[in-house]
Backbone bond lengths (Angstrom), bond angles and torsions (degrees), N, CA, C in turn:
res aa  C-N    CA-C-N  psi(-1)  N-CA   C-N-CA  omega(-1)  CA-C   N-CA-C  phi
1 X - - - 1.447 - - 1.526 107.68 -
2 X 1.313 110.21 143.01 1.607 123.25 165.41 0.974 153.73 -89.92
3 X 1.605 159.17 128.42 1.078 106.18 -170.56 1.215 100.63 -117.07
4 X 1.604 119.90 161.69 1.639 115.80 -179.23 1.740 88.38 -133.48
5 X 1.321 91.45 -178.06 1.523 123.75 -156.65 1.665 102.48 -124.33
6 X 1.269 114.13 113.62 1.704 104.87 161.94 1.730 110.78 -89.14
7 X 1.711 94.91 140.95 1.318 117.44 174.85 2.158 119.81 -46.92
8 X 0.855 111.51 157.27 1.748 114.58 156.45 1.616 99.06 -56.95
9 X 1.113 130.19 -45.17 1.375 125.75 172.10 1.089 134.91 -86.17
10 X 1.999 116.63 4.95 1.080 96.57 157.05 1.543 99.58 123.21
11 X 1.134 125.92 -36.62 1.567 144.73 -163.77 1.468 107.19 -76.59
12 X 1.396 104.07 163.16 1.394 99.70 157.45 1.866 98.71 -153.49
13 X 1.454 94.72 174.50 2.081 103.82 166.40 1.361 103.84 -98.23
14 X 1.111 110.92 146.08 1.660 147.30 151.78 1.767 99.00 -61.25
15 X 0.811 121.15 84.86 1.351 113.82 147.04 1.800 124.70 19.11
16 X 0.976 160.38 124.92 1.448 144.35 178.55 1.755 94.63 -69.79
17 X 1.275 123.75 -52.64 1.714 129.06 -159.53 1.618 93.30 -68.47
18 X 1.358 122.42 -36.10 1.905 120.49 -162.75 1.486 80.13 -86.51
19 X 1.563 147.85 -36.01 1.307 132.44 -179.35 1.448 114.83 -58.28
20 X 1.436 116.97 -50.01 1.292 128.24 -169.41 1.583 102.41 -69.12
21 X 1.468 123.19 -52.12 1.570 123.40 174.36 1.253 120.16 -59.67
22 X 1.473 121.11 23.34 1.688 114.79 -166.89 1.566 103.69 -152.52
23 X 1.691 88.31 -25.00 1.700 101.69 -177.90 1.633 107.51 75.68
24 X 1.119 110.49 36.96 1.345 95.97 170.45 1.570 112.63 -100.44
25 X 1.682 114.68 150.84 0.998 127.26 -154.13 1.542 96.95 -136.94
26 X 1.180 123.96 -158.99 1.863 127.38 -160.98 1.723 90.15 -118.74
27 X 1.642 93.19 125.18 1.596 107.00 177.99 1.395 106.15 90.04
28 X 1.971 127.43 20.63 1.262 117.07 -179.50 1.413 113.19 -82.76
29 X 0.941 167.10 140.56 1.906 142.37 172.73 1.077 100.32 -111.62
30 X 1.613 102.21 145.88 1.440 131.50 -166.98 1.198 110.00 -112.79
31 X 1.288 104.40 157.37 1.720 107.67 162.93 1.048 112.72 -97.53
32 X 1.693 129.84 146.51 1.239 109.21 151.84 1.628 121.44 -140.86
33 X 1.532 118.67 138.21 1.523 135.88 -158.25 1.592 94.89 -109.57
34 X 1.423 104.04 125.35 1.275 129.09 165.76 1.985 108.07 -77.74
35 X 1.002 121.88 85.11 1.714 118.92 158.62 1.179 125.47 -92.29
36 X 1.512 116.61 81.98 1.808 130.77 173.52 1.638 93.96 65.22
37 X 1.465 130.29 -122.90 1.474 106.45 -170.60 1.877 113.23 -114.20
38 X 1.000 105.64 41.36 1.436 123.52 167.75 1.956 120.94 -117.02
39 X 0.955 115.99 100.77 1.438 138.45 155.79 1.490 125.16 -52.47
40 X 1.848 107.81 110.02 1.417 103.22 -148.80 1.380 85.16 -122.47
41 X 1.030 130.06 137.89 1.811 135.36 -174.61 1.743 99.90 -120.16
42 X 1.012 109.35 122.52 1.588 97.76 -172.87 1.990 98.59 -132.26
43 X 1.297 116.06 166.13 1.532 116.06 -139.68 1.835 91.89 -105.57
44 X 1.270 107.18 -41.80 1.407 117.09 179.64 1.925 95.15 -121.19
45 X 1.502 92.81 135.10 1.477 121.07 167.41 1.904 107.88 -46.43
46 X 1.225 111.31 110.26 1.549 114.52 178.02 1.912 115.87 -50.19
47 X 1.376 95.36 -30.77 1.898 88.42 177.76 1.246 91.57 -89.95
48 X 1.212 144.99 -3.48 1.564 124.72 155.49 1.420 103.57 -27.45
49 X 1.551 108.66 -73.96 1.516 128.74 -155.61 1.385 104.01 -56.25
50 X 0.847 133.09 -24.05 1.839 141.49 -168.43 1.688 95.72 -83.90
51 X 1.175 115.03 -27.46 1.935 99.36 -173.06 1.300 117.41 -61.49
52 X 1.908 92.22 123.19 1.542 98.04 -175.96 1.372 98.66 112.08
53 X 1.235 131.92 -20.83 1.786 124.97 -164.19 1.260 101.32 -77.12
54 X 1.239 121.66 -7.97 1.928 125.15 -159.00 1.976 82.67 -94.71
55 X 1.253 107.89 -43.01 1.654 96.29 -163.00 1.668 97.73 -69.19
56 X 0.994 130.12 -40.38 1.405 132.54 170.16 1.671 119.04 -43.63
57 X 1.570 86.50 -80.81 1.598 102.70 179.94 1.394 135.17 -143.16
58 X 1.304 117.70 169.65 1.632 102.81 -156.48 2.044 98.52 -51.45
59 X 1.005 100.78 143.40 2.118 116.54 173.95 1.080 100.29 -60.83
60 X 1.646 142.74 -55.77 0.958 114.00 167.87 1.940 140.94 -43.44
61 X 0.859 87.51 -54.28 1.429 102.44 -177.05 1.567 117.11 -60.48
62 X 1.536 109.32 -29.33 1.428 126.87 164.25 1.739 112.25 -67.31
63 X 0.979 91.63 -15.29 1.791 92.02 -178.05 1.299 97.34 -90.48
64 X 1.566 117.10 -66.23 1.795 124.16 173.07 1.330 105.30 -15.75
65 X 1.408 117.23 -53.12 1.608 123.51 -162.81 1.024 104.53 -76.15
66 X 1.487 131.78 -56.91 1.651 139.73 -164.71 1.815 92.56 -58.39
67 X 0.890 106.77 -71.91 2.189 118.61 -169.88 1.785 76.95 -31.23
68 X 1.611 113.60 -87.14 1.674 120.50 -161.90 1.361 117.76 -26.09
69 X 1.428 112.17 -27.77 1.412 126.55 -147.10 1.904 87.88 -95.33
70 X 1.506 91.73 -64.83 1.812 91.15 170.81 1.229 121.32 -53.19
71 X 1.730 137.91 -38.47 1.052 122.32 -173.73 1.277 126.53 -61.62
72 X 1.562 103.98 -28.26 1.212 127.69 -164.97 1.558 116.17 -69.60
73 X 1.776 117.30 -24.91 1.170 125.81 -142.17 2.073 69.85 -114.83
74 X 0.748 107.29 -42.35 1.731 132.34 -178.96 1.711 89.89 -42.38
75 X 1.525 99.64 -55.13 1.720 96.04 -160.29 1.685 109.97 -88.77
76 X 1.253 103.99 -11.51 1.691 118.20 -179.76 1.505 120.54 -78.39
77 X 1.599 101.05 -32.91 1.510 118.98 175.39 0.949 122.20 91.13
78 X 1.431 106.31 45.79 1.931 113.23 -164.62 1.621 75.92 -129.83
Protein backbone atom coordinates (compact mmCIF):
# COMPACT_ATOMS: atom_id res chain seq x y z
CA UNK A 1 0.00 0.00 0.00
CA UNK A 2 0.87 3.71 -0.70
CA UNK A 3 0.50 6.59 0.49
CA UNK A 4 -0.35 9.71 -1.63
CA UNK A 5 -1.09 13.24 -0.88
CA UNK A 6 -4.13 15.31 -2.29
CA UNK A 7 -3.34 18.57 -4.07
CA UNK A 8 -4.81 22.37 -2.87
CA UNK A 9 -6.79 21.49 -5.96
CA UNK A 10 -7.97 18.52 -5.19
CA UNK A 11 -5.83 15.98 -7.31
CA UNK A 12 -3.87 13.30 -6.62
CA UNK A 13 -0.92 10.65 -8.50
CA UNK A 14 -1.49 7.18 -9.50
CA UNK A 15 1.31 5.56 -8.22
CA UNK A 16 4.05 4.92 -11.22
CA UNK A 17 3.90 0.71 -10.27
CA UNK A 18 -0.45 0.90 -9.99
CA UNK A 19 0.06 2.87 -13.54
CA UNK A 20 2.22 0.30 -15.06
CA UNK A 21 -0.09 -2.76 -13.47
CA UNK A 22 -3.27 -1.37 -15.09
CA UNK A 23 -1.60 0.21 -18.11
CA UNK A 24 -2.71 3.37 -17.59
CA UNK A 25 -1.39 6.02 -19.74
CA UNK A 26 -2.30 10.08 -20.18
CA UNK A 27 -5.99 10.77 -21.30
CA UNK A 28 -7.20 7.20 -19.79
CA UNK A 29 -10.71 7.95 -17.82
CA UNK A 30 -11.60 6.42 -14.79
CA UNK A 31 -14.37 5.69 -12.82
CA UNK A 32 -14.71 6.49 -9.56
CA UNK A 33 -17.12 4.69 -6.65
CA UNK A 34 -17.49 6.14 -3.34
CA UNK A 35 -17.86 2.83 -0.69
CA UNK A 36 -18.64 4.42 2.92
CA UNK A 37 -15.05 6.01 3.47
CA UNK A 38 -12.92 4.31 0.86
CA UNK A 39 -12.47 5.76 -2.76
CA UNK A 40 -12.49 3.19 -5.51
CA UNK A 41 -11.18 4.43 -9.04
CA UNK A 42 -11.82 1.69 -11.42
CA UNK A 43 -10.25 1.60 -15.23
CA UNK A 44 -13.35 0.33 -17.19
CA UNK A 45 -17.00 1.51 -16.28
CA UNK A 46 -18.68 -1.58 -14.20
CA UNK A 47 -22.06 -1.55 -16.50
CA UNK A 48 -19.65 -1.97 -19.26
CA UNK A 49 -19.37 -5.58 -17.95
CA UNK A 50 -23.20 -6.15 -17.65
CA UNK A 51 -23.83 -5.63 -21.65
CA UNK A 52 -26.03 -8.20 -22.76
CA UNK A 53 -27.06 -9.44 -19.09
CA UNK A 54 -30.72 -8.03 -19.78
CA UNK A 55 -30.96 -10.52 -22.95
CA UNK A 56 -30.00 -13.37 -20.64
CA UNK A 57 -31.44 -12.39 -17.37
CA UNK A 58 -33.48 -10.15 -15.41
CA UNK A 59 -30.57 -6.68 -15.07
CA UNK A 60 -31.27 -6.57 -11.88
CA UNK A 61 -30.20 -9.68 -10.67
CA UNK A 62 -27.17 -9.50 -13.12
CA UNK A 63 -25.94 -6.60 -11.20
CA UNK A 64 -26.61 -8.52 -7.62
CA UNK A 65 -24.21 -11.07 -9.16
CA UNK A 66 -21.54 -8.82 -10.85
CA UNK A 67 -21.20 -6.34 -7.23
CA UNK A 68 -21.10 -10.25 -5.23
CA UNK A 69 -18.76 -11.43 -7.71
CA UNK A 70 -16.44 -8.16 -7.22
CA UNK A 71 -16.69 -8.04 -3.60
CA UNK A 72 -15.68 -11.28 -3.32
CA UNK A 73 -12.49 -11.05 -5.50
CA UNK A 74 -12.28 -7.46 -3.49
CA UNK A 75 -12.24 -9.51 -0.18
CA UNK A 76 -9.78 -12.37 -1.46
CA UNK A 77 -7.18 -9.83 -2.67
CA UNK A 78 -7.02 -10.52 -6.23
Amino acid sequence: MELITVSSKGQIAIPKAVREALNLSEGTKLTVELRGQEIVPSKEPAWRKLRGAAARQDLMAAFESFRRQERELEDSGS
